[in-house]
VEXLO-740707 format. One record per residue (C-alpha): x, y, z; residue in three letters; residue number from 1; chain. Coordinates in Angstrom, 1 decimal, decimal comma. Layout:
! VEXLO-740707
X	Y	Z	lummi	zapa	romar
X	Y	Z	ALA	NUM	A
...
This chain:
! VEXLO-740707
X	Y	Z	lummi	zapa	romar
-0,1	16,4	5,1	UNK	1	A
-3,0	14,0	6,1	UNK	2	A
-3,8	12,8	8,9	UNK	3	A
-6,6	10,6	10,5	UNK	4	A
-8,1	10,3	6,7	UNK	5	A
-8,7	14,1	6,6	UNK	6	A
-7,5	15,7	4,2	UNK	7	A
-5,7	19,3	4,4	UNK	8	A
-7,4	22,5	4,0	UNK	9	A
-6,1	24,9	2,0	UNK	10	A
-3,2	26,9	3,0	UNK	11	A
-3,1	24,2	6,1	UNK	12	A
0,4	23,8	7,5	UNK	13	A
2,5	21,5	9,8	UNK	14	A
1,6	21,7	13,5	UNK	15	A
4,5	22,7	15,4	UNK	16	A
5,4	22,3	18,8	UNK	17	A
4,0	25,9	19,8	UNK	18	A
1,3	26,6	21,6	UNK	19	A
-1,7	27,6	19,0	UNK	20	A
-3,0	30,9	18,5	UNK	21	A
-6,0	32,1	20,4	UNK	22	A
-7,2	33,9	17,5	UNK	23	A
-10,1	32,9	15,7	UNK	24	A
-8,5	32,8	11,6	UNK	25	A
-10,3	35,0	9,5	UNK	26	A
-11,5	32,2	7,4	UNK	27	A
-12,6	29,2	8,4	UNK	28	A
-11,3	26,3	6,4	UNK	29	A
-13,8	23,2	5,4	UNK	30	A
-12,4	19,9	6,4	UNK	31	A
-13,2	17,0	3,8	UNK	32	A
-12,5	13,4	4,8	UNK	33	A
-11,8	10,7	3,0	UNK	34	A
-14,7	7,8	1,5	UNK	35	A
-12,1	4,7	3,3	UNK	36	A
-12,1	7,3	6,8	UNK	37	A
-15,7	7,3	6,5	UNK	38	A
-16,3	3,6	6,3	UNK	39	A
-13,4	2,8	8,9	UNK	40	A
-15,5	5,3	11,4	UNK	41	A
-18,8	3,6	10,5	UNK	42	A
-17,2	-0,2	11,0	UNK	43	A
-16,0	1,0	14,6	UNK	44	A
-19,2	2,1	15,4	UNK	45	A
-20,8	-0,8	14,4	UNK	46	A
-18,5	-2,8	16,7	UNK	47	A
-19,7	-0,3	19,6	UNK	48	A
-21,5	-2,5	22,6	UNK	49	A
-21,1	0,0	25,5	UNK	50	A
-23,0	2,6	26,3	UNK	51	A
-20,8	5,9	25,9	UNK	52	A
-18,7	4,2	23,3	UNK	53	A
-19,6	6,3	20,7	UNK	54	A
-19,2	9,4	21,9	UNK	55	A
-15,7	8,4	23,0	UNK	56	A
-14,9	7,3	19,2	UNK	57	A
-16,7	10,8	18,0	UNK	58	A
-14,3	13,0	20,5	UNK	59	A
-11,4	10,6	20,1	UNK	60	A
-12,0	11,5	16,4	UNK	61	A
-13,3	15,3	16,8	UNK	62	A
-16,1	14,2	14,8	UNK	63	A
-20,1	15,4	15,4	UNK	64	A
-22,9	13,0	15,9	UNK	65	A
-24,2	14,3	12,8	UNK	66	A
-21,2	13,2	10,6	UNK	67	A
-22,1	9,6	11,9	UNK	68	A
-25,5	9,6	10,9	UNK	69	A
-25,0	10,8	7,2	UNK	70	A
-22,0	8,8	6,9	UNK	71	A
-24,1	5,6	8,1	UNK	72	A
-26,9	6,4	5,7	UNK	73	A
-24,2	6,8	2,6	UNK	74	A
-22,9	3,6	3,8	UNK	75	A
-26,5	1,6	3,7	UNK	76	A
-27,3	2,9	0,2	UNK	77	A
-23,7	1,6	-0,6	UNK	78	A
-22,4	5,1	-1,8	UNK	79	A
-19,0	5,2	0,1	UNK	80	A
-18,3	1,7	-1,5	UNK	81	A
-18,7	3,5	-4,5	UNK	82	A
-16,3	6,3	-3,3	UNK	83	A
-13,8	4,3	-1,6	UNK	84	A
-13,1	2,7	-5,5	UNK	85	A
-9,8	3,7	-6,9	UNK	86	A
-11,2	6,5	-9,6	UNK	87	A
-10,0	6,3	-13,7	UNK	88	A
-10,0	3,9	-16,4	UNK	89	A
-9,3	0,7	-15,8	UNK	90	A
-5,8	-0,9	-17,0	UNK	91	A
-6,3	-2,2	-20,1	UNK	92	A
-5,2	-6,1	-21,0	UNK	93	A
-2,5	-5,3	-23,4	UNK	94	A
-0,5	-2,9	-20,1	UNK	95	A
-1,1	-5,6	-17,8	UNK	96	A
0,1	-8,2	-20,5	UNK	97	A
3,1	-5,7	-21,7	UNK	98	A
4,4	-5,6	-18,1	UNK	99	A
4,2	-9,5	-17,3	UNK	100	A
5,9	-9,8	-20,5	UNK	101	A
8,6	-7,1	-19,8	UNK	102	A
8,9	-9,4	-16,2	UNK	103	A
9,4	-12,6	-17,7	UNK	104	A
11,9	-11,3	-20,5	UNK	105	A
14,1	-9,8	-17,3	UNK	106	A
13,7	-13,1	-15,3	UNK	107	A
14,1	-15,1	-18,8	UNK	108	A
17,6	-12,9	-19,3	UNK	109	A
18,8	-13,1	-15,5	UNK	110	A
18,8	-16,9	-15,7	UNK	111	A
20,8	-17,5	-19,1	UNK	112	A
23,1	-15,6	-17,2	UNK	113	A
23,2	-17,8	-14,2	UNK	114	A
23,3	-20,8	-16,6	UNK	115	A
26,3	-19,5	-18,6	UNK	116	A
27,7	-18,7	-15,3	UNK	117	A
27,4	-22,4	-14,4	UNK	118	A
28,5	-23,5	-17,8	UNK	119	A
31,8	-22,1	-16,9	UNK	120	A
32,4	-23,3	-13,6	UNK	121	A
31,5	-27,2	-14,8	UNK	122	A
33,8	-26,7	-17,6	UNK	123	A
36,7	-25,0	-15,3	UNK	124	A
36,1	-28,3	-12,7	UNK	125	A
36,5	-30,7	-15,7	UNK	126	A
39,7	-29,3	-17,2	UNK	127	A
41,7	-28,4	-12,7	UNK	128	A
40,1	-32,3	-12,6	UNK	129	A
42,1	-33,4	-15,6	UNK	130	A
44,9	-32,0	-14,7	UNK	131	A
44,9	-33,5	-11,5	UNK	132	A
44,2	-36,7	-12,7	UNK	133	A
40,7	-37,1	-11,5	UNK	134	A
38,1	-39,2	-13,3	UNK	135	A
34,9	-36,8	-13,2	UNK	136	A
32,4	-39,5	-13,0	UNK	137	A
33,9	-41,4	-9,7	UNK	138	A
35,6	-38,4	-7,9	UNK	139	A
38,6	-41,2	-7,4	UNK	140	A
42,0	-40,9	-9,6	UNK	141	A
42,6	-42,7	-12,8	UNK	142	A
């Protein structure tokens, strides 16, 4: 489950229509958001004119002021950038070139079957036309 660009804690289940327990849990579980929540919170804050604004983002968001600020400096020194890239190695030429290929080959197959479809049906109209007596070329008899 993920919601709002947080990602679950463990053990972290469905929310349910019930109302929630007013126990405190016995362990308190860490949230961890994601780099692309972080820069989406920081872009709305930037947009923030009015006064009050913020804070209505932050509650809206059950975020701190705190998580703002660090998440602003990350974004200056260009470190959530960094996150937000998709992690890994990078798809080499030959994949990339293996699955155009595959594409065109299935395209390349799926139209010598429409021609040889198309084929047939000229060759049908030419011999219903001859035996109706039909010139092909004019459309009138002969």
């Amino acid at each position: 489950m993920k919601t709002n660009g947080v990602l679950p804690a463990a053990g972290e289940r469905k929310r349910s229509a019930a109302p929630p327990d007013p126990e405190v849990s016995a362990k308190a579980t860490r949230r961890r958001f994601t780099a692309q929540y972080k820069l989406s919170i920081v872009e709305q804050a930037e947009r923030c004119e009015a006064p009050g604004e913020i804070g209505r983002l932050l509650r809206r968001e059950g975020l701190y002021g705190s998580h703002l600020s660090t998440w602003r400096k990350a974004a200056r020194e260009g470190s959530l950038r960094e996150l937000a890239r998709k992690r890994g190695p990078k798809p080499s030429a030959g994949k990339r070139d293996g699955r155009r290929l595959r594409r065109l080959e299935r395209e390349n197959a799926r139209l010598r079957e429409e021609l040889r479809k198309a084929r047939i049906v000229i060759e049908v109209q030419g011999k219903v036309s001859g035996l109706l007596g039909l010139s092909p070329g004019d459309g009138r008899s002969s």
